[in-house]
Legacy VTK file of the C-alpha trace (Angstrom):
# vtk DataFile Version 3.0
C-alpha trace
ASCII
DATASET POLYDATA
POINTS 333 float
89.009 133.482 113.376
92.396 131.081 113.415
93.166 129.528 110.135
96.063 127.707 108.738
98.164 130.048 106.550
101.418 129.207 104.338
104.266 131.721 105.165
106.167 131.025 101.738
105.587 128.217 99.049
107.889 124.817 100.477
107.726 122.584 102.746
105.543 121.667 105.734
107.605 124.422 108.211
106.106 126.788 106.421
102.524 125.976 107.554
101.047 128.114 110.687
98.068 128.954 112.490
97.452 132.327 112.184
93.950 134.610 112.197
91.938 135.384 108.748
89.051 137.158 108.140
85.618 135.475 109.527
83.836 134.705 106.628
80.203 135.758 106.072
77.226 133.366 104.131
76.335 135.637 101.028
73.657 134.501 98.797
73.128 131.310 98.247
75.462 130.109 100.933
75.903 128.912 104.457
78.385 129.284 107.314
80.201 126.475 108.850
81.603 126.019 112.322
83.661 123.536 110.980
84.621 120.531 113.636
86.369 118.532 111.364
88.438 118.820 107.798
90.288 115.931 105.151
93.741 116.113 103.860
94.138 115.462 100.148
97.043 115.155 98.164
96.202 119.062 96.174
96.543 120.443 99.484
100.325 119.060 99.819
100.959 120.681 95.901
99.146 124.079 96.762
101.342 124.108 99.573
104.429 123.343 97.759
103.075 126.206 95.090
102.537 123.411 92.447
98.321 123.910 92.378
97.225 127.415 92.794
94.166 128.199 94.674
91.395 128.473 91.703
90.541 132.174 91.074
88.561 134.121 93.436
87.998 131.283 96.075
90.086 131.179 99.357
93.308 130.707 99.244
93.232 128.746 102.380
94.069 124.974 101.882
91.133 122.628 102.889
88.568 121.160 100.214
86.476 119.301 102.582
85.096 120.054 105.850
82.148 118.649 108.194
80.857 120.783 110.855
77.550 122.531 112.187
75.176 124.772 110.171
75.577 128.707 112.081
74.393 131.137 109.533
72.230 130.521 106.560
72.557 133.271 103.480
69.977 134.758 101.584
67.967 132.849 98.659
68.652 129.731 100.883
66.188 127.010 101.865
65.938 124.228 103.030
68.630 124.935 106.003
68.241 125.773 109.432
71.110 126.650 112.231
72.266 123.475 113.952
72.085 121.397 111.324
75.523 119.017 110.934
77.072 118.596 107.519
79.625 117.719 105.552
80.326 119.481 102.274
82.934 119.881 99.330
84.367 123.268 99.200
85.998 125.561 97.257
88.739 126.132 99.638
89.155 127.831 103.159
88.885 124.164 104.516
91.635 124.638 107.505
89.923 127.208 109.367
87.671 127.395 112.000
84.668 128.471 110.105
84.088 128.644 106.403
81.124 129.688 104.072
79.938 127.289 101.255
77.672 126.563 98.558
74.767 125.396 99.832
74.292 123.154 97.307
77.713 121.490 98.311
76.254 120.249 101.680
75.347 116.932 102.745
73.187 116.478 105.588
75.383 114.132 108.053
74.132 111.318 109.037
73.129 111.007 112.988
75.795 107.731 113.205
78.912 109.292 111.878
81.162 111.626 113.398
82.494 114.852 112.014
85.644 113.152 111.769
83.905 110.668 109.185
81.783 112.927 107.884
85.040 115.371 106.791
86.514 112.103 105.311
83.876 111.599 102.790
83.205 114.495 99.775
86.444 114.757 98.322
87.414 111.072 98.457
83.697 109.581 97.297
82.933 112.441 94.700
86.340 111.703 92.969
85.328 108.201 92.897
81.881 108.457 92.188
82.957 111.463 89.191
85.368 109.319 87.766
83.923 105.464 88.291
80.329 106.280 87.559
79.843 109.552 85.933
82.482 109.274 83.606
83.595 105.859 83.254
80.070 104.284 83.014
80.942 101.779 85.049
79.158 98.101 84.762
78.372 95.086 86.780
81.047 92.403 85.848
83.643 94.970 84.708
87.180 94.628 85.758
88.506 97.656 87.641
91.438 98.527 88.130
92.219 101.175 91.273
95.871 102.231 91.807
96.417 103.785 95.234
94.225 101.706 96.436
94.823 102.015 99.947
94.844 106.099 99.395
91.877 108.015 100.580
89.893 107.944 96.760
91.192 104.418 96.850
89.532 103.303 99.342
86.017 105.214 97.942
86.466 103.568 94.853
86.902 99.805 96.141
83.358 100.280 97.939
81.298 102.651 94.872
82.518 99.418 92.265
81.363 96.884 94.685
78.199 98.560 94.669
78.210 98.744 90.958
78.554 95.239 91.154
82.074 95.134 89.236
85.268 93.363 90.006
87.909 95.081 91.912
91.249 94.661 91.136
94.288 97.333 93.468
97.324 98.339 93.296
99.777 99.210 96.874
102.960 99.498 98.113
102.800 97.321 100.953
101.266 93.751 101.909
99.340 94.946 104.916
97.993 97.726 102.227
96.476 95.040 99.599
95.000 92.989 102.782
93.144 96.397 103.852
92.217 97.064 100.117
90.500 93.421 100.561
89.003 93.522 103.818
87.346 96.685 102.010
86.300 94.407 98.961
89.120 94.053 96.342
88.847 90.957 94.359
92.409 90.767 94.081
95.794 93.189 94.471
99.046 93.624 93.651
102.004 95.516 95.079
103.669 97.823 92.903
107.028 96.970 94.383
107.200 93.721 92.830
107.207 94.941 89.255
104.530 95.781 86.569
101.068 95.023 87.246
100.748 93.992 84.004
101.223 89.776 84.038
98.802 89.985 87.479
95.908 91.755 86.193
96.257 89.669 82.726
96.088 86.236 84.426
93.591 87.597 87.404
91.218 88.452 84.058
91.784 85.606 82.350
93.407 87.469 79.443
90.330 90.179 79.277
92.304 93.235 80.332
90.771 96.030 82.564
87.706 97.523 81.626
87.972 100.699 83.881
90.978 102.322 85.199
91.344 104.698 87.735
94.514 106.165 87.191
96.249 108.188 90.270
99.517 107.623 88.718
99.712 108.908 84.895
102.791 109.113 82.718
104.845 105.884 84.645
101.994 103.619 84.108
100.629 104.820 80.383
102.418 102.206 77.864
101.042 99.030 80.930
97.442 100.737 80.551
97.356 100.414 77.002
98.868 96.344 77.161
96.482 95.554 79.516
93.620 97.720 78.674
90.346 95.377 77.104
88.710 95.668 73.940
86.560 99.268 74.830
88.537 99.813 78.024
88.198 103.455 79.540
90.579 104.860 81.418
90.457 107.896 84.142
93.389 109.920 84.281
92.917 111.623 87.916
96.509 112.427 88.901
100.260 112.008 88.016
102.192 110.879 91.197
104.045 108.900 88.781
104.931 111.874 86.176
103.320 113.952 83.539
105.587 112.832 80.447
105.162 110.279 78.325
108.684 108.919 76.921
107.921 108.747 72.883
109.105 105.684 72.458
106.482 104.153 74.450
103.678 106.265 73.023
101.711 103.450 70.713
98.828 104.403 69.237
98.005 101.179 67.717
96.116 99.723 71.362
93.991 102.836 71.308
92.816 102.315 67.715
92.524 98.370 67.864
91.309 97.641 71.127
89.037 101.523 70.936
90.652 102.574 74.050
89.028 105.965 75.702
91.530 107.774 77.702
89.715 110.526 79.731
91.129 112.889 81.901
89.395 114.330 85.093
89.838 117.063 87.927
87.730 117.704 90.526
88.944 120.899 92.086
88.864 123.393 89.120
85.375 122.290 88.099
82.928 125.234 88.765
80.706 125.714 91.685
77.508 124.996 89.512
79.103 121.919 88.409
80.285 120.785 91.843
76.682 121.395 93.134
75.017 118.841 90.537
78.083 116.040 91.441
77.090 116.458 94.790
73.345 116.426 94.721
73.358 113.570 92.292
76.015 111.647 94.426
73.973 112.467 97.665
70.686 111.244 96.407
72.254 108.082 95.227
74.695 107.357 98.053
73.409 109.003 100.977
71.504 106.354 102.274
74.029 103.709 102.166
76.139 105.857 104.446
73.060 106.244 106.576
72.898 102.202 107.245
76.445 101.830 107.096
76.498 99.781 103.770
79.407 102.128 102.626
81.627 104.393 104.648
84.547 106.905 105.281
87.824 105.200 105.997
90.352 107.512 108.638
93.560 105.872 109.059
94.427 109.015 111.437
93.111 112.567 113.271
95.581 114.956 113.957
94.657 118.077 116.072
95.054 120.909 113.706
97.708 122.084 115.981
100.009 119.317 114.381
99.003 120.294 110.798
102.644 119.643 109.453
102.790 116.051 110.972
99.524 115.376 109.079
101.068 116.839 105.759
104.226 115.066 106.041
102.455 111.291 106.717
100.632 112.198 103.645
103.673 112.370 101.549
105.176 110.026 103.287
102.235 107.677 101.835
102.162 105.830 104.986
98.032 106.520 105.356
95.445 103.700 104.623
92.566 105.523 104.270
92.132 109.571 105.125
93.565 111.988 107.475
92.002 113.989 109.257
92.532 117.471 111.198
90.361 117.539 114.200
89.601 121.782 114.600
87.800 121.429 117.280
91.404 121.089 119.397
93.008 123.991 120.690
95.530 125.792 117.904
99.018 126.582 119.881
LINES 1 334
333 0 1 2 3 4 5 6 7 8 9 10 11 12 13 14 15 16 17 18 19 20 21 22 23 24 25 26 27 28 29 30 31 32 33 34 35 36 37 38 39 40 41 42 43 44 45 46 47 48 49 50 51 52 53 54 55 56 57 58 59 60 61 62 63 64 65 66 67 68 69 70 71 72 73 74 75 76 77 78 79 80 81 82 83 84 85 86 87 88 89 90 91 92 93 94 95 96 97 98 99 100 101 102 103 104 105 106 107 108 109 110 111 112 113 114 115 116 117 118 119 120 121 122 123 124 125 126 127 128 129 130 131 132 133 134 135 136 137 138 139 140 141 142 143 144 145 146 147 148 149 150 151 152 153 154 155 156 157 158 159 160 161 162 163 164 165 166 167 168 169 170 171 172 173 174 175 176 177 178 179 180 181 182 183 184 185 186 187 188 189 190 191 192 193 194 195 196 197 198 199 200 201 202 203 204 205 206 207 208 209 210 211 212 213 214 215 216 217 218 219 220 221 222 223 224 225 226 227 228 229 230 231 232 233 234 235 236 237 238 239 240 241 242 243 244 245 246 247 248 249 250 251 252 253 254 255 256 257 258 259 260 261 262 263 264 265 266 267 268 269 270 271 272 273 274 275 276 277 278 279 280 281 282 283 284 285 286 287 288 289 290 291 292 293 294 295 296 297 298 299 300 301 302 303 304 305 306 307 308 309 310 311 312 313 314 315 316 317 318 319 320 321 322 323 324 325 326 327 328 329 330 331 332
């Protein structure tokens, strides 16, 4: 089978289309034709050799896919050949077939696309991990999402709506913070213009943030704390903005006096059996509103997989609202 391979560690020349093995459903799993497969932001660092592959799982990039049921393993049931999913993956994502957990599937539902349907595990399990799982969110909280606009951004502005909470985003553009409210932000700021830290203290009235979703890390930790509330948790999910903290503004006394929780969270190195309960506990919950359209996948863009290194470079470019999306079902040159 074709897959997309990484000649050297760098930049996005070095991605190809190349064959692989074809993969085989062993127990417990189920092979993929896959149609359809997301972009996120650990695919750009495994690429740049900055996020290894996790040990003993494919090395191909790709961490969620949606596609057709063609093979069902042993031990399996519940699955039958033909079936279209979409599923969370371990890796092996960019490829033309791939075999998963079957616990990491998701039956698709009959009024999305594959295109949507490869838009939605990675993006809404982050959210849902981090917002729900982990945060505990509540109805009336104050959330704060940065990235909003980003492809977990865009999960999380529609899983605390449901929650009933108050959405507060951060963006880099104007025509990003109108999107971010068309989606059902309360209210946004753009990053460009300074800290966020006057806005979201006036847009709360002086309460702080209850929740944080953090995509940003080390840049942002000293305005977290300021603006945190009394009891305020926040979700450390990535570190666009760096991974040291300058000492001097490393305070302890907000996390002691206002009982600040700082937690942080990755979804990709979590194991499979831990992935499996995410997703059916995500699915059972969620499911339906993506069945009547209450919720759903936002694509800002499909590339054929063909044109792979355009789809890399717009993502680090940061110019996507929502995902992007490799369409396998085009012809590879």
């Amino acid at each position: 089978m074709k897959a997309v391979h990484i000649k050297q560690f760098g930049g996005t020349e070095e991605l190809y289309i190349g064959e692989s093995p074809e993969p085989v459903a062993g127990d417990g799993e189920l092979l993929i034709q896959i149609k359809a497969a997301g972009l996120n932001r650990a695919d750009i660092l495994q690429r740049a050799g900055k996020y290894p592959a996790v040990p003993g799982e494919s090395d191909i990039l790709g961490l969620e896919i949606a596609g057709v049921v063609i093979g069902v393993g042993s031990g399996v049931t519940g699955w039958r050949e033909g079936e279209r999913i979409c599923a969370l993956l371990p890796g092996g994502g960019y490829a033309e077939r791939a075999a998963i957990p079957a616990g990491m599937a998701m039956r698709l539902p009959a009024g999305l696309s594959y295109a949507e349907g490869a838009a939605i595990p990675e993006a809404f399990l982050t959210a849902y991990l981090n917002l729900v799982q982990l945060g505990s969110i509540q109805e009336k909280d104050y959330v704060l999402i940065h990235a909003g606009a980003s492809g977990v951004g865009t999960a999380a502005i529609q899983l605390a709506r449901e929650y009933g909470a108050r959405v507060l985003v951060t963006a880099g553009s104007e025509e990003k913070l109108l999107y971010c409210q068309e989606l059902g932000a309360d209210s946004g700021w753009n990053y460009r213009q300074g800290s966020f830290v006057p806005w979201l203290m006036e847009t709360t009235h002086g309460h702080g943030s209850d929740l944080v979703l953090d995509l940003v890390g080390a840049s942002y930790f000293a305005d977290h704390l300021a603006s945190a509330a009394v009891g305020g948790r926040i979700i450390l999910v990535g570190m666009t903005g760096g991974s040291k903290v300058p000492m001097d503004t490393f305070d302890l006394n907000p996390l002691l006096m206002k009982r600040i929780s700082i937690i942080g969270s990755t979804l990709r190195s979590r194991s499979r059996e831990d992935k499996i309960r995410l997703t059916q506990q995500f699915w059972r919950s969620m499911g339906p509103k993506f069945a009547d359209g209450s919720i759903y996948p936002v694509i800002d863009r499909i590339f054929p997989w063909s044109h792979v290194r355009d789809a890399h470079e717009m993502m680090e470019a940061n110019a996507n609202k929502g995902k992007i999306i490799l369409d396998i079902t085009a012809d590879a040159e």
